[in-house]
FIKOLZA-1660 file (N, C-alpha, C; in steps of 0.1 Angstrom, whole numbers, plus 5000, padded with zeros to 4 digits):
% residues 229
   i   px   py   pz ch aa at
   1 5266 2062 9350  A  X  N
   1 5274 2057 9362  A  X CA
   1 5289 2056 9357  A  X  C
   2 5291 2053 9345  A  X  N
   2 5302 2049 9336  A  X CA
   2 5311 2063 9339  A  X  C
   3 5305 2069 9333  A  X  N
   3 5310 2082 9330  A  X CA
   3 5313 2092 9346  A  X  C
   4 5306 2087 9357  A  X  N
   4 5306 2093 9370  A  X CA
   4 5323 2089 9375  A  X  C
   5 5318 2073 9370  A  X  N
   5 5334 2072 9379  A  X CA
   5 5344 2073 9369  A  X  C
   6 5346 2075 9358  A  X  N
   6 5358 2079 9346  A  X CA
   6 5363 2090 9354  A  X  C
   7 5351 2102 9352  A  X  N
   7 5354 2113 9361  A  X CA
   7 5359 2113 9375  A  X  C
   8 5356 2104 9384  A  X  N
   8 5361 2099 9398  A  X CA
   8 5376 2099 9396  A  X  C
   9 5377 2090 9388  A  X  N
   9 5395 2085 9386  A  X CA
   9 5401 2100 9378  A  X  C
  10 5398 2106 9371  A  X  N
  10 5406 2116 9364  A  X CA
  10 5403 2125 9373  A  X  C
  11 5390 2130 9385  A  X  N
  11 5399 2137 9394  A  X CA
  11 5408 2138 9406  A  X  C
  12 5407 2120 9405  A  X  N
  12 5417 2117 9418  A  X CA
  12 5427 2118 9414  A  X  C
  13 5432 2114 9403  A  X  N
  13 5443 2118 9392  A  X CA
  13 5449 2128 9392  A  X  C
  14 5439 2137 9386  A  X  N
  14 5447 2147 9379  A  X CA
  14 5440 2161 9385  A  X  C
  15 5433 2159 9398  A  X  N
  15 5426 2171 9401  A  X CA
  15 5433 2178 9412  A  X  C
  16 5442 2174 9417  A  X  N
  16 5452 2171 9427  A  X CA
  16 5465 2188 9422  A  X  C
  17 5463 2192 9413  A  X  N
  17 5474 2197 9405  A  X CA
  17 5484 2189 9396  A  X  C
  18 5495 2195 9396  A  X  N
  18 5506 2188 9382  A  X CA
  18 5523 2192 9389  A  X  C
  19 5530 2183 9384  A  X  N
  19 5541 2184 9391  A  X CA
  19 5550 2185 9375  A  X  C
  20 5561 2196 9380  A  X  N
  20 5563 2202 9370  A  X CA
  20 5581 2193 9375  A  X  C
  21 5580 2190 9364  A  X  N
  21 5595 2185 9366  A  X CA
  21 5608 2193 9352  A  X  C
  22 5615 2198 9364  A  X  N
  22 5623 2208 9357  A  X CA
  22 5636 2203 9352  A  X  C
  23 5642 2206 9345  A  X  N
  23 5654 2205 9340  A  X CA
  23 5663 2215 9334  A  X  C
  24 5675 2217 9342  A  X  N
  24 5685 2229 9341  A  X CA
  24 5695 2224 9334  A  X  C
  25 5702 2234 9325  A  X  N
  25 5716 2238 9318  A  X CA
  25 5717 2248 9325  A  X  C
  26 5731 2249 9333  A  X  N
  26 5738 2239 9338  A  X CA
  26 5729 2232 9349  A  X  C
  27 5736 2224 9361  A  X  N
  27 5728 2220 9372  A  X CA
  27 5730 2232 9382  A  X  C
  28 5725 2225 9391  A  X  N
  28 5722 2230 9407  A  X CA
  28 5725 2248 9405  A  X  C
  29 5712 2248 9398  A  X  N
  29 5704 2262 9395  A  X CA
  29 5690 2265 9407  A  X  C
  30 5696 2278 9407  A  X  N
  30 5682 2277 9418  A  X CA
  30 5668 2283 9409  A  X  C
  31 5658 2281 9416  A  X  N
  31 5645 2279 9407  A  X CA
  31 5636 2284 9416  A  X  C
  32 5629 2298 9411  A  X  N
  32 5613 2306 9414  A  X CA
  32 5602 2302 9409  A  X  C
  33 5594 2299 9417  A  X  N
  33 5579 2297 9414  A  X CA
  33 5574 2311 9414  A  X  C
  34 5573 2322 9407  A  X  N
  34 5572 2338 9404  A  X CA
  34 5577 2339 9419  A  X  C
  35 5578 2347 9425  A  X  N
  35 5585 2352 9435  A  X CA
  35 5593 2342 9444  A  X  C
  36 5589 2328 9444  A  X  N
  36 5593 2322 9456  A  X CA
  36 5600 2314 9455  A  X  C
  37 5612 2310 9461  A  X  N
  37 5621 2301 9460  A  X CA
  37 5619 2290 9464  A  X  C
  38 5617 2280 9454  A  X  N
  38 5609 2266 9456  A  X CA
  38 5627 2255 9459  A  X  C
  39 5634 2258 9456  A  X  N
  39 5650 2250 9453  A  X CA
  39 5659 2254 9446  A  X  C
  40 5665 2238 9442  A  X  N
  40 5681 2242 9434  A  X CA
  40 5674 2227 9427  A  X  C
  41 5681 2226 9416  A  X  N
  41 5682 2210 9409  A  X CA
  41 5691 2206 9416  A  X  C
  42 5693 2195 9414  A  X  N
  42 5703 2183 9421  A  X CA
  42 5716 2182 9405  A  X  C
  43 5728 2181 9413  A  X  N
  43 5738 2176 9402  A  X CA
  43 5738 2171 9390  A  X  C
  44 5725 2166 9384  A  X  N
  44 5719 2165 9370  A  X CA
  44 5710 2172 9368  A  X  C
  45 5711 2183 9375  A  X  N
  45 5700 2190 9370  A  X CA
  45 5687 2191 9372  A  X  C
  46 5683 2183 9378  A  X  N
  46 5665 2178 9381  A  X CA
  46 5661 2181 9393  A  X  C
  47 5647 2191 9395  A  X  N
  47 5641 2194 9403  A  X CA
  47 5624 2191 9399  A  X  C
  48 5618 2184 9414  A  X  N
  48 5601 2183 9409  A  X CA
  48 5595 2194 9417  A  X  C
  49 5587 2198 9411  A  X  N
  49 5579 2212 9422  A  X CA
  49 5562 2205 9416  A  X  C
  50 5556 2208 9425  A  X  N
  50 5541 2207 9431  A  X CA
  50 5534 2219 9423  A  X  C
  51 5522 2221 9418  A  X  N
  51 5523 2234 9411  A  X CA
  51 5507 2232 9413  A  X  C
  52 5498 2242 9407  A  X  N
  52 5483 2236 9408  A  X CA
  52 5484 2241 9390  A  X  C
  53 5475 2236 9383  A  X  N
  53 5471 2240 9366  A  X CA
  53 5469 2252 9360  A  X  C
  54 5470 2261 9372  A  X  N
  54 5473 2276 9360  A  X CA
  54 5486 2276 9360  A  X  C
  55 5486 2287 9347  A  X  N
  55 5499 2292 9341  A  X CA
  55 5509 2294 9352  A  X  C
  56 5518 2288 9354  A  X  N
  56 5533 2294 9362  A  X CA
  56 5541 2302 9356  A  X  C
  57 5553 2311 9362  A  X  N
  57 5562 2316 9359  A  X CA
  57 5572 2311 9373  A  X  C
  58 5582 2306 9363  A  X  N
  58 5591 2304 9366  A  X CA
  58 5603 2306 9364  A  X  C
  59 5614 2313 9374  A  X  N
  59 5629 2319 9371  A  X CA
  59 5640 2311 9376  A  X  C
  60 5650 2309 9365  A  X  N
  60 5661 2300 9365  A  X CA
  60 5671 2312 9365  A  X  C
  61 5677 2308 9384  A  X  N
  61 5690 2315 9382  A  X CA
  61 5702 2311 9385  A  X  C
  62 5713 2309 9378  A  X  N
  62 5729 2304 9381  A  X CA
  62 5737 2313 9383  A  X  C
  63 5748 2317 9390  A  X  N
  63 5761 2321 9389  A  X CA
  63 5766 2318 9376  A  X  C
  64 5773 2331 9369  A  X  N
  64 5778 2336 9358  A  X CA
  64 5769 2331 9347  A  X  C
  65 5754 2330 9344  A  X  N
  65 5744 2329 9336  A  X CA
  65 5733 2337 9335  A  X  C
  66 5726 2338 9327  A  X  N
  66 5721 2353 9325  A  X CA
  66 5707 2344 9328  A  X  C
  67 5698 2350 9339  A  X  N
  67 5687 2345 9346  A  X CA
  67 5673 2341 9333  A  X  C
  68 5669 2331 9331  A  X  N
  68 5656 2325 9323  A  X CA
  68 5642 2329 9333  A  X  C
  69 5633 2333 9323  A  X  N
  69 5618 2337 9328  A  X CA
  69 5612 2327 9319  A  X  C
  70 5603 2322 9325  A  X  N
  70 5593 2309 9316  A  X CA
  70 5578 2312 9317  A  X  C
  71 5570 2309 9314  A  X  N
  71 5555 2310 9318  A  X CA
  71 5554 2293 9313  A  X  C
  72 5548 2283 9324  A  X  N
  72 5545 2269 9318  A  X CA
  72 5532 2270 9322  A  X  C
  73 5526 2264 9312  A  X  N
  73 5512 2256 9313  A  X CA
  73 5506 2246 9309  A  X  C
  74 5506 2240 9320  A  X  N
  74 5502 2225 9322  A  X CA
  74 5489 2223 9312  A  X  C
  75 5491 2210 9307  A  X  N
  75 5476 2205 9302  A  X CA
  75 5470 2201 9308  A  X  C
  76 5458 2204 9304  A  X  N
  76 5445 2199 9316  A  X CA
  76 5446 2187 9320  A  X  C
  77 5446 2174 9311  A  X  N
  77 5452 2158 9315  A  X CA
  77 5465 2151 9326  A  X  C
  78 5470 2165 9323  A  X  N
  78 5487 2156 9322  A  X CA
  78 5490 2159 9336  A  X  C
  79 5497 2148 9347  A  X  N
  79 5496 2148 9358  A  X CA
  79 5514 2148 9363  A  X  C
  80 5521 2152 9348  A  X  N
  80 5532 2158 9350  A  X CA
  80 5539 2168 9341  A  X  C
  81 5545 2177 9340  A  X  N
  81 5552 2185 9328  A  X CA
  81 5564 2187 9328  A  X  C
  82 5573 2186 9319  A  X  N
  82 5586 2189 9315  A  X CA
  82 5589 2204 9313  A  X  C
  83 5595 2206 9318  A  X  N
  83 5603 2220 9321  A  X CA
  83 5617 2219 9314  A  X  C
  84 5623 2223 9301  A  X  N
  84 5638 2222 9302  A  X CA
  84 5640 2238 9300  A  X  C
  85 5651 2242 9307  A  X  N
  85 5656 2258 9312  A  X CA
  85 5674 2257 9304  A  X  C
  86 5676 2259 9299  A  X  N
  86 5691 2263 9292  A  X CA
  86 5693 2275 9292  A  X  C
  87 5703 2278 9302  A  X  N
  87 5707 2294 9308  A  X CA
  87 5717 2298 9296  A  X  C
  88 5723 2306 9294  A  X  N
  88 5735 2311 9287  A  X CA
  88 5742 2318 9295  A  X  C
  89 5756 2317 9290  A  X  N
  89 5765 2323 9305  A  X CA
  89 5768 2335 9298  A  X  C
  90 5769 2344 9308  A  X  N
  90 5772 2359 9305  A  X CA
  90 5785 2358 9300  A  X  C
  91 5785 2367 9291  A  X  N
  91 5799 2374 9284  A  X CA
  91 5799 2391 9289  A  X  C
  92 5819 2392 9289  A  X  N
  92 5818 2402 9296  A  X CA
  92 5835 2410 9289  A  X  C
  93 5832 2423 9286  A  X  N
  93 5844 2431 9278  A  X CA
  93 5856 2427 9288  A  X  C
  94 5863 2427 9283  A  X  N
  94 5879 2426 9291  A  X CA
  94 5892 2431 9287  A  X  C
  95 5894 2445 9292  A  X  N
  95 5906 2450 9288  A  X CA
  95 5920 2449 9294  A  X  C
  96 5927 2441 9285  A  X  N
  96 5949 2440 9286  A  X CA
  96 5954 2442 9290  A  X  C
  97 5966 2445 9295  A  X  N
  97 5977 2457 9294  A  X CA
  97 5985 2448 9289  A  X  C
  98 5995 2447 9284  A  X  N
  98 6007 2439 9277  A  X CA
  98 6023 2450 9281  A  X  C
  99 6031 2442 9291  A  X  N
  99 6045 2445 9289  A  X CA
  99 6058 2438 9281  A  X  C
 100 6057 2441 9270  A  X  N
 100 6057 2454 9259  A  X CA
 100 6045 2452 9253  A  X  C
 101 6046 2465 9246  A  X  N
 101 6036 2470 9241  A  X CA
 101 6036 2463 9229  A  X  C
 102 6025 2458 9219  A  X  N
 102 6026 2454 9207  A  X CA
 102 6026 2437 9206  A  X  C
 103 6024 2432 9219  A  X  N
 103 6021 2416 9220  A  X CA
 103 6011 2411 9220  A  X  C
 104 6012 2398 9210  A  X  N
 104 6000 2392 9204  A  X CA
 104 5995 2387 9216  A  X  C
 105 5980 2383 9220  A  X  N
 105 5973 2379 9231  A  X CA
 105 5961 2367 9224  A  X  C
 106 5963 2360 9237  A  X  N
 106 5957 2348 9232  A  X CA
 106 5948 2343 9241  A  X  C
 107 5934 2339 9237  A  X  N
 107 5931 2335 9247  A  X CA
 107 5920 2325 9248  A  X  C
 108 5924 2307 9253  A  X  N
 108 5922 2293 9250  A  X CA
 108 5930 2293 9239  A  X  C
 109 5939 2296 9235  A  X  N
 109 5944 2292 9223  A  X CA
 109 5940 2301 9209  A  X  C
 110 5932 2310 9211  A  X  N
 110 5928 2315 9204  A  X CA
 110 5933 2331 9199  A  X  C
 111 5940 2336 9188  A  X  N
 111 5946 2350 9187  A  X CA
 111 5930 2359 9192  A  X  C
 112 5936 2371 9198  A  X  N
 112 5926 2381 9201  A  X CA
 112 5927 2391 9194  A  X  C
 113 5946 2392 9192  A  X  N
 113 5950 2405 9188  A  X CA
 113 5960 2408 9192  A  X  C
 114 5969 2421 9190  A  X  N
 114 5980 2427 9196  A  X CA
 114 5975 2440 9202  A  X  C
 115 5985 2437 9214  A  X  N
 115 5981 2454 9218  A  X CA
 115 5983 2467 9213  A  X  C
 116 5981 2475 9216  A  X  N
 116 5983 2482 9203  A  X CA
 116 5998 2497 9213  A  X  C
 117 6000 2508 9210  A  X  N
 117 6015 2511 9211  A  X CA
 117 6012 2518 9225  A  X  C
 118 6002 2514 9237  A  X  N
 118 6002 2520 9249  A  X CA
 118 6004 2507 9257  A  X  C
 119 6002 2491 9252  A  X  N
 119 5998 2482 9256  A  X CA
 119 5990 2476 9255  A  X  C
 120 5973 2482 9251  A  X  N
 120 5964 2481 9253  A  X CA
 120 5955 2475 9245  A  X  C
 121 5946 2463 9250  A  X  N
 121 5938 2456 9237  A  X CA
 121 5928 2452 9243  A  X  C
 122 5915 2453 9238  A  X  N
 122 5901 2451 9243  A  X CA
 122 5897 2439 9239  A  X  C
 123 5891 2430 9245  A  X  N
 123 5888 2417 9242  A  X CA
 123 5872 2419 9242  A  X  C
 124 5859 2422 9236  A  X  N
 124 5847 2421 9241  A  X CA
 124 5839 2414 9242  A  X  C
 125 5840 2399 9242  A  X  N
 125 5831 2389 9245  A  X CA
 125 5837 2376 9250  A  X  C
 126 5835 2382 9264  A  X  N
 126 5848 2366 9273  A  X CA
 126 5838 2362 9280  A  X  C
 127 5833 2352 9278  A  X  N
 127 5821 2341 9288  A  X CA
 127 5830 2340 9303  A  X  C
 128 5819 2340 9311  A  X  N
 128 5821 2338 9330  A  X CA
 128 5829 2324 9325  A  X  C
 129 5838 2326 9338  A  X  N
 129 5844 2312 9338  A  X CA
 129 5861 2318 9338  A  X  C
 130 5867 2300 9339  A  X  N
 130 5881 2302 9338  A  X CA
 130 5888 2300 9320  A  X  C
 131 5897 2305 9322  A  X  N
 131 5903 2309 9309  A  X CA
 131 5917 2307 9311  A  X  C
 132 5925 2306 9298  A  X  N
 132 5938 2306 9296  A  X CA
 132 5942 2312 9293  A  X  C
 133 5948 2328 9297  A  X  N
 133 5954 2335 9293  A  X CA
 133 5968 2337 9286  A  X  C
 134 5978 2337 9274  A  X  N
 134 5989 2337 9271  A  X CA
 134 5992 2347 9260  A  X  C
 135 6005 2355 9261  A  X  N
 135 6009 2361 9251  A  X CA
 135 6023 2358 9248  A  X  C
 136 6025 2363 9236  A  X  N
 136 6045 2365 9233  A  X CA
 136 6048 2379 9225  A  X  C
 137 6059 2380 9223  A  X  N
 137 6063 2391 9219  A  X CA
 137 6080 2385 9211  A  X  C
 138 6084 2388 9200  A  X  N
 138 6097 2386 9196  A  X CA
 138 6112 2391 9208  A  X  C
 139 6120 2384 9211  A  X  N
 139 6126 2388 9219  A  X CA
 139 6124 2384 9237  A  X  C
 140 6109 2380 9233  A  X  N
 140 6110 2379 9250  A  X CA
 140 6103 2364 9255  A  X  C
 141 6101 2361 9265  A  X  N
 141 6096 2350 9274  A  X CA
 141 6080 2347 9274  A  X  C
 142 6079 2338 9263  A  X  N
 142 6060 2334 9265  A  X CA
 142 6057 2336 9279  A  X  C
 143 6043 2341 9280  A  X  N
 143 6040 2338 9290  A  X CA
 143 6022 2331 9285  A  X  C
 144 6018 2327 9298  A  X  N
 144 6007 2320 9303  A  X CA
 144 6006 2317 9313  A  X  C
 145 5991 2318 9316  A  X  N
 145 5982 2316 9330  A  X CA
 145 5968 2317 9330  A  X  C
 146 5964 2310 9342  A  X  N
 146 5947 2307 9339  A  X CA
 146 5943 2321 9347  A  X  C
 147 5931 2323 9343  A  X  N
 147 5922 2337 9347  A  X CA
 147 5909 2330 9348  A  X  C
 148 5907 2336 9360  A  X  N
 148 5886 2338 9362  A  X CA
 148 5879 2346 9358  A  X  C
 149 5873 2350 9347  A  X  N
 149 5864 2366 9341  A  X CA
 149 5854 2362 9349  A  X  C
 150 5846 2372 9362  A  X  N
 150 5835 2371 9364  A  X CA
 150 5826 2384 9364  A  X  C
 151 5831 2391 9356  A  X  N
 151 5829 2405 9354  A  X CA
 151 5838 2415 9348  A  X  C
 152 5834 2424 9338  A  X  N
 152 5844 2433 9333  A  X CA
 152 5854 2439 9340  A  X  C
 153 5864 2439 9338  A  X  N
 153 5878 2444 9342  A  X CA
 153 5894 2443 9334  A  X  C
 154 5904 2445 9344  A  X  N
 154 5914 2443 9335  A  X CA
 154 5923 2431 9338  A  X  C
 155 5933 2431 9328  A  X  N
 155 5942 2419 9331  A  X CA
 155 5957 2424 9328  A  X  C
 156 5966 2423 9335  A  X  N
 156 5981 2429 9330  A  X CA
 156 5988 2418 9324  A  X  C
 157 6000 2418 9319  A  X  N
 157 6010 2408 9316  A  X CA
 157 6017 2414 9312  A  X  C
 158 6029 2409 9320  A  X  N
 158 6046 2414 9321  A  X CA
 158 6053 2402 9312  A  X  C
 159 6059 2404 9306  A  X  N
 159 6069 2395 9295  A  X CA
 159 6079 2395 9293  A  X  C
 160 6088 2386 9302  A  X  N
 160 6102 2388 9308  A  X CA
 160 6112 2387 9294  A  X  C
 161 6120 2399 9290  A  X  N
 161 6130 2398 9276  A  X CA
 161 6136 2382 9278  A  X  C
 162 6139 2374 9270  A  X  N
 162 6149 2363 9269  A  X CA
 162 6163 2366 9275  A  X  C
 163 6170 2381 9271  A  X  N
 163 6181 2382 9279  A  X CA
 163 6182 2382 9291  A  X  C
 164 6173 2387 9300  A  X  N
 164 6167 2386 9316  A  X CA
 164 6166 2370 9316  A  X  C
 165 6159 2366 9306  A  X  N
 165 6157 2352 9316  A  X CA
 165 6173 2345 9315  A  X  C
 166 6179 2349 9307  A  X  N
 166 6195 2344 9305  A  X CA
 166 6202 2346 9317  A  X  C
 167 6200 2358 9319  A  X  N
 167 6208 2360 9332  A  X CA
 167 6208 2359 9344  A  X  C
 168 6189 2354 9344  A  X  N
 168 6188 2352 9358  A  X CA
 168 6191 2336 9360  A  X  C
 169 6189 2324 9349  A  X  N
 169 6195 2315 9349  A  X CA
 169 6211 2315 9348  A  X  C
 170 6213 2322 9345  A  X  N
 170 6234 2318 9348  A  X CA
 170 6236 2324 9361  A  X  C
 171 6231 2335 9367  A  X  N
 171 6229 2337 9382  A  X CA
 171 6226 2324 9390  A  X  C
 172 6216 2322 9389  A  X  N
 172 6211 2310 9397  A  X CA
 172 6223 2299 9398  A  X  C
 173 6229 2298 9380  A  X  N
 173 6235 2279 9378  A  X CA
 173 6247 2290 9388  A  X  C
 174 6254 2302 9387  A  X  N
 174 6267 2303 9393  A  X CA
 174 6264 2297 9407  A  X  C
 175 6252 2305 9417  A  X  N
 175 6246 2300 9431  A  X CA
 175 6251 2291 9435  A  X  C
 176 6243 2279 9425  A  X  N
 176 6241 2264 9427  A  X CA
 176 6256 2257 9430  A  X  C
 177 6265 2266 9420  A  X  N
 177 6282 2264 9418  A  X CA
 177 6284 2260 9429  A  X  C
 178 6284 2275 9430  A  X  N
 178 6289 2279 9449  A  X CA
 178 6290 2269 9459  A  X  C
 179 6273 2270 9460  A  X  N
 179 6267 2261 9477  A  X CA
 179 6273 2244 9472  A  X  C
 180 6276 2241 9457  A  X  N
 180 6279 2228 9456  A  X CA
 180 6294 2228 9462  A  X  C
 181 6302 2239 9455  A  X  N
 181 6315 2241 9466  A  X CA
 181 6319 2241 9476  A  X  C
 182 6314 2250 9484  A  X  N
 182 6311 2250 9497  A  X CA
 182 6306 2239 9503  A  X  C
 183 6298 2229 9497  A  X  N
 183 6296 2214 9504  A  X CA
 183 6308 2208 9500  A  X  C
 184 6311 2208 9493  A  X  N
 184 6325 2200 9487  A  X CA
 184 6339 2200 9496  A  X  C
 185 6339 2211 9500  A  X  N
 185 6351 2217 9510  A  X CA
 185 6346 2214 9525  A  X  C
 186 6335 2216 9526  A  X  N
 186 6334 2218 9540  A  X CA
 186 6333 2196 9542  A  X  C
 187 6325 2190 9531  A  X  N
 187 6330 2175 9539  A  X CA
 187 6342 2170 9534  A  X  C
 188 6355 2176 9525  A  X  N
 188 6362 2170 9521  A  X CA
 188 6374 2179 9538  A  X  C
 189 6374 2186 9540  A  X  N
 189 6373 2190 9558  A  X CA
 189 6370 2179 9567  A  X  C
 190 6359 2171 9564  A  X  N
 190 6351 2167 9578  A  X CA
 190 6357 2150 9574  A  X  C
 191 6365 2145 9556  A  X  N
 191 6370 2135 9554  A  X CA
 191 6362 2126 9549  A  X  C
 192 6352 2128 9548  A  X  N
 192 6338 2125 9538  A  X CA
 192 6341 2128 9522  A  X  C
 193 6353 2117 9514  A  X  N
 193 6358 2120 9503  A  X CA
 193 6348 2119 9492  A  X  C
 194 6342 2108 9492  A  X  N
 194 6335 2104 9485  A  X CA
 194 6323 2117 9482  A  X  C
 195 6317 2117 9491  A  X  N
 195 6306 2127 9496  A  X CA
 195 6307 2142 9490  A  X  C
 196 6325 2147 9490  A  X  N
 196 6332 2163 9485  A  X CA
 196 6330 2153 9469  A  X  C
 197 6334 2145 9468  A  X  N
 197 6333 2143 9452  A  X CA
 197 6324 2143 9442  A  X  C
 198 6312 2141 9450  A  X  N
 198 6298 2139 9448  A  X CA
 198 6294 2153 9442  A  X  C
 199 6296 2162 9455  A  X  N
 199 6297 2178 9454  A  X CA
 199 6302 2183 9441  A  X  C
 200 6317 2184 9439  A  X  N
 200 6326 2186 9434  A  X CA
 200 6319 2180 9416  A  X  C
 201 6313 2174 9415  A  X  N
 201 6302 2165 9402  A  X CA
 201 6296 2175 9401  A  X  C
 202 6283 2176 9408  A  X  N
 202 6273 2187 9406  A  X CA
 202 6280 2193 9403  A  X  C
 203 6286 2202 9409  A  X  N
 203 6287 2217 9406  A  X CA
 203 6296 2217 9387  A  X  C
 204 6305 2206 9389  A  X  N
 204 6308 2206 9373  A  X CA
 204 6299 2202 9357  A  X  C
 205 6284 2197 9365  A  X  N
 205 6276 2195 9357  A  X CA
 205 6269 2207 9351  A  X  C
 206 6267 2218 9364  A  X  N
 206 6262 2226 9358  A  X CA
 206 6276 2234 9352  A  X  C
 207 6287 2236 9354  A  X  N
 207 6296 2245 9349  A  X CA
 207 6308 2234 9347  A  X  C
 208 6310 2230 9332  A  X  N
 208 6325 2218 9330  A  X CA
 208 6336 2229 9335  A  X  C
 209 6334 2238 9327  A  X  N
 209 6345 2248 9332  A  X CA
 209 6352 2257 9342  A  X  C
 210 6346 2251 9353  A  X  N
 210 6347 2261 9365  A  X CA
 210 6362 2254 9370  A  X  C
 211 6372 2260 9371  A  X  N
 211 6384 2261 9375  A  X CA
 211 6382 2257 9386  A  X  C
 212 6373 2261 9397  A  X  N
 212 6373 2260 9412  A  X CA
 212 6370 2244 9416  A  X  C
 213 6360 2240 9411  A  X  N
 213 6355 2229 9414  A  X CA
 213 6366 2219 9405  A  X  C
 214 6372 2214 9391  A  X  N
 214 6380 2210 9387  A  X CA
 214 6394 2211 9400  A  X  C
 215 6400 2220 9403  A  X  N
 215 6412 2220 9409  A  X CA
 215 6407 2213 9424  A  X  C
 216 6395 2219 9431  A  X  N
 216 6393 2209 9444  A  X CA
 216 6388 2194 9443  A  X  C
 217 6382 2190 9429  A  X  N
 217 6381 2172 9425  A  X CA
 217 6397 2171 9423  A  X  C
 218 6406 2177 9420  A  X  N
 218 6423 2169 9417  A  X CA
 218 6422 2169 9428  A  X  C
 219 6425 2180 9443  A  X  N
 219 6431 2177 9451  A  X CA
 219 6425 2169 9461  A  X  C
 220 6410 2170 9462  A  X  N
 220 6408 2155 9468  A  X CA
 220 6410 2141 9464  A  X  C
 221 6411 2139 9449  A  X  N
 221 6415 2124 9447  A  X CA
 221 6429 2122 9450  A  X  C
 222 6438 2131 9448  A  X  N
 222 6450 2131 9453  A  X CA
 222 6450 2126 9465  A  X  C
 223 6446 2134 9473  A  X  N
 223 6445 2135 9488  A  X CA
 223 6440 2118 9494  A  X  C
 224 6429 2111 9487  A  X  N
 224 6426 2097 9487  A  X CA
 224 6434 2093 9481  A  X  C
 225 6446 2091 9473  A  X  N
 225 6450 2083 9466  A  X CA
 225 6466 2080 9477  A  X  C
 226 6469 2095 9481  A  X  N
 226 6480 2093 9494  A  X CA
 226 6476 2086 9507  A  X  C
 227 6464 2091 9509  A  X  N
 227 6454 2077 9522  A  X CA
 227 6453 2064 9518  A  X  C
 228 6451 2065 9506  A  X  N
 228 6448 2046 9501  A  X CA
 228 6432 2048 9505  A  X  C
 229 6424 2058 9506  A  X  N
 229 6410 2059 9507  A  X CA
 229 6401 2059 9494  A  X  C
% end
């Protein structure tokens, strides 16, 4: 009788099937019961599936991770099982171009290499995901930027000479001259002294030397000093 109901309780227990509780690297992986899509894990990763005591196969698939095949089998007793699935993320070749040719490339911080005298440098094992892309070259303008590898392809980088960046900055500060001139004149016109003087500042901040802006600060303080403004 003893032994009738032991058996009673272990098959109300455990006769029921086994619930397989899974656990993903990374999370919110979707998950096959052999052909059939039972879910996703939740943001930590955990999913429970319903199973009955033979052998399962089970497929773990993520975005930019190379898909897991499992075969679990439950113990006769056990009225739950642990599943842990740790995907690995794909890696994937990635070829450079570098403008100039012959610049060191980097990538997370890491040397890859120089391109070699067409531009060109092959990187071949870049994990899915975002990346830091940066190179330099003697003579010219670091550059850097983030990249998404989600598949083999290429990547360019242009590397502005240091003389270009010189001149597009003294272009710009002339600009800035200007329009501060042109404010300067047009309210020292409208009698707004203070305001042309203001002007008349900027623009000698970026250039002490600018003749233009020097000679229109004299003649407006002049100009207030004969108003008593």
């Amino acid at each position: 009788v003893i032994l009738l109901i032991v058996a009673g309780v272990l098959l109300r227990q455990y006769g029921e099937g086994v619930v397989l509780e899974v656990h993903t690297k990374p999370a919110d992986a979707a998950v096959y019961k052999g052909d059939q899509y039972v879910g996703k894990t939740n943001k930590y990763g955990y999913l429970d599936i319903k199973a009955d005591r033979a052998p399962q196969i089970l497929r773990v698939v993520a975005t930019g991770y190379a898909p897991l095949v499992e075969t679990v089998k439950p113990e006769t007793l056990e009225s739950t099982h642990a599943v842990n699935a740790s995907l690995s993320l794909l890696h994937f070749p990635i070829t450079i171009f570098t403008t100039p040719a012959g610049s060191q490339v980097f990538l997370d911080g890491q040397e890859e290499g120089s391109s070699d005298s067409n531009g060109r440098l092959v990187v071949r094992d870049v994990s899915y995901g975002r990346h830091i892309l940066s190179a330099s070259h003697n003579g010219y303008e670091n550059y850097a930027e983030n990249v998404n590898v989600n598949g083999k392809g290429n990547l360019s980088i242009n590397l502005e000479s240091l003389a270009q960046v010189a001149q597009q900055k003294a272009q710009q500060q002339q600009q800035q001259v200007q329009s501060d001139l042109a404010q300067a004149r047009y309210q020292f016109q409208q009698g707004n002294y203070q305001a042309a003087l203001t002007s008349c500042d900027s623009a000698l901040t970026i250039n002490p030397s600018s003749s233009s802006a020097q000679s229109l600060k004299a003649k407006i303080e002049q100009t207030r000093r004969i108003l008593g403004k």
